[in-house]
Structures are given as C-alpha cells and as structure tokens.
C-alpha positions in Angstrom: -6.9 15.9 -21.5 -11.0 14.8 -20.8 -11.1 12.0 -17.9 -12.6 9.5 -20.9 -8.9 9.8 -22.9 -6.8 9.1 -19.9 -9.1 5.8 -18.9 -9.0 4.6 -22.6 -4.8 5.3 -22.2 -5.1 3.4 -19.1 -6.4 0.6 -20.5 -3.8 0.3 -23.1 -0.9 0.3 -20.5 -0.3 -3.3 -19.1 1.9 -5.7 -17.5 1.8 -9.2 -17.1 1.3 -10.3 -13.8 3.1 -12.3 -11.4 1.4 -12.8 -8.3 -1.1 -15.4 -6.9 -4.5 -15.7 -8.6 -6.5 -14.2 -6.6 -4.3 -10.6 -6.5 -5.0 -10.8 -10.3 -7.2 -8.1 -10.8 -5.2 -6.0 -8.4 -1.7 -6.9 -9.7 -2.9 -5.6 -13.4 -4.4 -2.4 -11.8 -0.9 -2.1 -9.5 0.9 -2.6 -12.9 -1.4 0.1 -15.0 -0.3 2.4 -12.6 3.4 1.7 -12.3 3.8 1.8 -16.0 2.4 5.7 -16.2 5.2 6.7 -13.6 7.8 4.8 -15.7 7.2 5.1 -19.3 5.9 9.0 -19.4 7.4 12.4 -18.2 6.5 13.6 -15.0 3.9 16.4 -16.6 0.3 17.2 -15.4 -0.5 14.8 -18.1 1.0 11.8 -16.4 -0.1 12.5 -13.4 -4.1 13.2 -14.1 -3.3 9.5 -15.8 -2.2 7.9 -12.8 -4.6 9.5 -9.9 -7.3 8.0 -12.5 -5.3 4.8 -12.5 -5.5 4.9 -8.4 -9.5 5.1 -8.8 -9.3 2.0 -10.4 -6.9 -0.1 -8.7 -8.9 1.5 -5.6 -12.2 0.2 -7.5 -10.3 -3.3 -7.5 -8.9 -3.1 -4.2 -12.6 -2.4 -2.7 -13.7 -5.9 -4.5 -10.5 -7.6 -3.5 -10.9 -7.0 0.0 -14.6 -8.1 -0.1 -13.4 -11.8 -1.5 -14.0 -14.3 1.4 -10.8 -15.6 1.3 -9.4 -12.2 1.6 -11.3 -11.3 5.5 -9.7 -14.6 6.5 -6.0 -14.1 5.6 -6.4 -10.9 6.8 -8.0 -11.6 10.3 -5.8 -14.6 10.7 -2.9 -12.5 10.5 -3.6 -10.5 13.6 -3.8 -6.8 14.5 -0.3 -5.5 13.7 -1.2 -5.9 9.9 -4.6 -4.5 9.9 -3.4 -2.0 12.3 -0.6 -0.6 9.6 -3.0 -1.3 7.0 -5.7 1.1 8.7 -3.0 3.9 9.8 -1.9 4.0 6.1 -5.4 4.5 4.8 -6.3 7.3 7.0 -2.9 9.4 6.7 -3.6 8.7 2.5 -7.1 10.1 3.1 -5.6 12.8 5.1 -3.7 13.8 2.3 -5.8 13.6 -0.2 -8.5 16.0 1.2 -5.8 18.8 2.1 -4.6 18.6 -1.7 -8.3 18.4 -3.3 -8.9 21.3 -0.9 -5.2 23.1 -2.6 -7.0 22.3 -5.6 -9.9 24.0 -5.0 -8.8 27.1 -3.1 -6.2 27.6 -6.7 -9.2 27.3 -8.7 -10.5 30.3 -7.0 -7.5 32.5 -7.3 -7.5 31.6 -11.2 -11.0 32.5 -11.6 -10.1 35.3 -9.6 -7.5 36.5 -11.4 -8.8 36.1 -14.7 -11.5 37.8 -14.1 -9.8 41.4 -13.6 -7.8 40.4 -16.6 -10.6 40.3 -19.0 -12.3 43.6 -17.5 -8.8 45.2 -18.2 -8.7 43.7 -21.8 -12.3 45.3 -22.3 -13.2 48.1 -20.1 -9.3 49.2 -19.8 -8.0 50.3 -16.7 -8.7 48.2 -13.4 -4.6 47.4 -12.6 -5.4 48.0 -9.3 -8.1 45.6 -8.8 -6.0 43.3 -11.2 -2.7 43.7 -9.0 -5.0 42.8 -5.7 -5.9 39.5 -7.0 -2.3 38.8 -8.4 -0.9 39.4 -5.1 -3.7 37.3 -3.1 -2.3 34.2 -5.8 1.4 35.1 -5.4 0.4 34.6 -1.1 -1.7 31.5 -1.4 1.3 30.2 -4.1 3.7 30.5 -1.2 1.3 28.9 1.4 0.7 26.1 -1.1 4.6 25.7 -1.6 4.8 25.0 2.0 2.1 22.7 2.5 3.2 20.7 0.0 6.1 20.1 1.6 4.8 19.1 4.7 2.4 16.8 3.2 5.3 15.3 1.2 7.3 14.9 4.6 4.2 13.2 5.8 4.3 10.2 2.8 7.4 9.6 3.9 6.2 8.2 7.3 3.7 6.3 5.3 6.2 5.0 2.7 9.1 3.0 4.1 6.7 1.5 7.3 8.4 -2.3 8.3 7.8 -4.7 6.0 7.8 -7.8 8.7 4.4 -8.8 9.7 2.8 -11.2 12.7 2.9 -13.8 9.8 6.4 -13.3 9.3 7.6 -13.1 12.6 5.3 -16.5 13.7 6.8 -18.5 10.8 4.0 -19.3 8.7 4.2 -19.7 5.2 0.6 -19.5 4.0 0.9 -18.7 0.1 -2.1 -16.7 -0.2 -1.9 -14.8 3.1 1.3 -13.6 2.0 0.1 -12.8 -1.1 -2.9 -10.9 0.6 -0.3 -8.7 2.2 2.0 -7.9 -0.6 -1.3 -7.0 -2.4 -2.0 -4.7 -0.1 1.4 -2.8 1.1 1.8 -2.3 -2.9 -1.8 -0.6 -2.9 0.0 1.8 -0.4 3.3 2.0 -1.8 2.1 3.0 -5.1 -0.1 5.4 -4.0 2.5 7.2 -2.3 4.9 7.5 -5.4 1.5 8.7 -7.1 0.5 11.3 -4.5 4.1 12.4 -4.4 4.3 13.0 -8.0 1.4 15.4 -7.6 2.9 17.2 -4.8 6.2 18.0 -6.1 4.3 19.0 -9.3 3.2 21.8 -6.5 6.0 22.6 -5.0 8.2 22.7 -8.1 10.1 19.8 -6.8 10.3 17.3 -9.9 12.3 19.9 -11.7 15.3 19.6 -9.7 17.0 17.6 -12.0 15.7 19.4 -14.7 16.2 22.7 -13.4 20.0 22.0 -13.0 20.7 21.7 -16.8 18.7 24.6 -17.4 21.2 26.5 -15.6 23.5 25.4 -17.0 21.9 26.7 -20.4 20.9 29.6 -19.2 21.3 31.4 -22.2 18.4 29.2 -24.1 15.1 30.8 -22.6 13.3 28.3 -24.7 14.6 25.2 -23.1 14.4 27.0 -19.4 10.8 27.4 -20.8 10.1 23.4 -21.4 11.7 22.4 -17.8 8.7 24.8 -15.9 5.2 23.1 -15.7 1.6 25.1 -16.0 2.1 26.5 -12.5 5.7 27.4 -12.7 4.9 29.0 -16.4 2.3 31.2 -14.2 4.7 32.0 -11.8 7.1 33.4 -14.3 4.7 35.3 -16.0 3.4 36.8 -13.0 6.7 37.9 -11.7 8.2 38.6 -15.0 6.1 39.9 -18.0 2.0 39.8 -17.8 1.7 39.4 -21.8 0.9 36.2 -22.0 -0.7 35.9 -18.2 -4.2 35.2 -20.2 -2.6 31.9 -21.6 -1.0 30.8 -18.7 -4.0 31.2 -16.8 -6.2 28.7 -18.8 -3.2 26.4 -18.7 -3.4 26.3 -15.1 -7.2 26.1 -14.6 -7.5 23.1 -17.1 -4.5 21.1 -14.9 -6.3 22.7 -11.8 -10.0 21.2 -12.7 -8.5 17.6 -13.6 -6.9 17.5 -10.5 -9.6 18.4 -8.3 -12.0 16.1 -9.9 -9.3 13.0 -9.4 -8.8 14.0 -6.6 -12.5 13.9 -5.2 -12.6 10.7 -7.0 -9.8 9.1 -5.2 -10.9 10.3 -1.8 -14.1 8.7 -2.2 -12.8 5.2 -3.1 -9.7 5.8 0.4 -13.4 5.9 2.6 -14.4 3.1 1.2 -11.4 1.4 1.1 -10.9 2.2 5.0 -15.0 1.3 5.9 -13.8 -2.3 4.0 -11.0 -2.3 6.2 -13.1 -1.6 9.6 -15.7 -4.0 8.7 -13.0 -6.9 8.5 -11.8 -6.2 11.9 -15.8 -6.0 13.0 -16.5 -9.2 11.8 
C-alpha cells in the first residue's frame, strides 16, 4: 500500500471530538489514529496506516505546543509535568531509531537473500552462496525477535507512568491546563499502543490469540496460513519448503520499505516534538 493511499484512508477515519477547543486539531488526529487500531486487523496494513497517522497527529502536536496559550499552561504547571513529558519523548525517540534501524538492517538481508535466489533461478547452482545468506537472515531474525522484546518491555515503563500532576496535587482546576495535559499524555499513550503494534508484528506476538485456534485446527494448513504475517510466512518458508521463498521475499520487502520510511518520518517529527518541548522550559 503507497504512503498517498494510507493518508487519503486517514482522512476518511474520524471521530467527533470531545475535548476543549483548543486540543481540537489534536483530539481529531488522536481519534484518526485510535480508530485504525480499533476498526482494522492488526496486519502490516494497519499498522503502516497508523505510524502515518502518528506523523500527523505529531505534525499537530508540533503546532499545538507552539500556541501561546499552550507554553503557559505548560510552564505554569511546573517541572514534574514537563519533566514526564520530556522523559516520554526521548525513550519514544529511543525506540523509534532502534526499530527504523531493524528495519533497515532486514532490508539488507532481503536484498541479500534475493539476490542468490535469482542467480540460482538463472545461472543454476549457487545453494551454497544461497544457504549463506539464509542462514545470516534466520540469525539477524532471532536477534530481531529479542530486541523486540526488550524494546516492548521498555513501552511499558513509558505507558502506565502516574497520571497525577503538580496541578492535581496543588488543587487547581484550570479547564484548559488540564486539558493541555490530557492532550498531551494521550499523544504518548497512543503512540505507545502504535509502536507496540509494530513490535509484536516483529516478534510474532499479535498472533497469540490467533495462533491458539490455529492449533486447535491444525489440520487446516490454509487457515494456519492466514494467522502468519509477511514475516512469519518467510519464516515458514525458509524453514520448511523454499518454493515459494521468491514470493515471500517481495512480501516482506514491500512491508519492510513502508516501515522504514514511517518510521524515519515519525522520528523526525519525536525531535521536533522534544526541541518544542526544551524551548518551553527555556523560555
């Protein structure tokens, strides 16, 4: 799916918004999002949809935190906010930039790999050289299982942070400070069910459920077939039978090259997002 279908999808998925006025832009964008993760299967599909719906509520987030009115509810709140706020932004960014580099580094392997397939389609022979660069994959696979797994372990400390503030805790009841701040912990929290989406589509991890029935069925290879994603497909047919390893490969490379270039996209707009942050506590 091309980057221009999934932002004319995005722009067809809305909710109406509840929040104060100005959180409006945000609170569409926030909603955009929320409505991929709910409405569509958790395929590559749905996911390249929602990192390109994080670029835009990132896009709004950047202009949000530029309003005037925004600085001041933020600075008037104090530094444990703007402390939690800048924490969260850099662990994002963290993770983000070890999975665009994933991405990259399985781009290579895929190239790699296809590479000795097609000399063995044309020239013949070359299993050797072909059973090299399967084997480098099947290693970097494994690796990339098991970072995914830590970087998922490391949303979790990012998701699930205290939701009491200095504004709580002094009694005020400003309407648009507290607004400010729900804006802005739902930036976070969405982003997190976003990234960890993409990194159990990694490590295998959304097909748990999934996975369970299809033992269950056992006996129905197709059905076991629909519960794998592109990855998992090239895993099997890898490991299994190399007939179709062409196919599989192209599969993976198109998911691979979406997610890379999201992925760049979305780190760019967590600098800036963070640099926004920085020059409110400066000022």
């Amino acid at each position: 799916m091309s980057n221009m279908i999934i932002k004319n999808q995005l722009r067809s998925i809305s909710l109406p918004s509840r929040s104060h006025p100005s959180t409006s832009e945000i609170e569409e964008a926030l909603n955009k999002v929320k409505a991929i993760n709910t409405t569509t299967t958790c395929s590559s599909q749905s996911i390249l949809m929602s990192l390109a719906g994080l670029e835009e509520l990132y896009n709004c987030t950047e202009a949000f935190l530029k309003m005037g009115s925004t600085q001041r509810a933020m600075s008037s709140d104090g530094s444990e906010f703007m402390e939690e706020m800048l924490d969260g932004s850099l662990r994002l960014m963290d993770i983000c930039s070890v999975s665009r580099d994933l991405m990259v580094e399985t781009h290579e392997h895929v190239l790699g790999v296809q590479s000795f397939v097609r000399r063995k389609k044309v020239a013949g022979g070359g299993g050797y050289q072909l059973d090299v660069a399967v084997s480098g994959y099947v290693g970097f696979r494994k690796n990339m299982r098991k970072e995914a797994k830590k970087l998922l372990g490391s949303l979790k400390n990012i998701d699930g942070r205290s939701t009491s503030s200095s504004l709580v805790n002094n009694g005020q009841h400003d309407e648009h400070i507290a607004a400010v701040i729900d804006a802005m912990r739902r930036v976070v929290s969405v982003s997190v069910l976003v990234l960890k989406s993409f990194l159990e589509f990694l490590s295998g991890r959304q097909s748990n459920i999934k996975s369970k029935l299809a033992s269950v069925l056992k006996k129905k290879k197709d059905h076991n077939d629909e519960t794998k994603n592109e990855l998992e497909s090239l895993d099997s047919a890898i490991c299994c039978s190399r007939d179709d390893l062409q196919e599989k490969l192209e599969e993976v490379e198109m998911s691979i090259d979406g997610f890379e270039k999201n992925l760049e996209g979305l780190f760019r707009r967590l600098i800036r997002t963070r640099a926004s942050l920085l020059n409110i506590i400066s000022h």
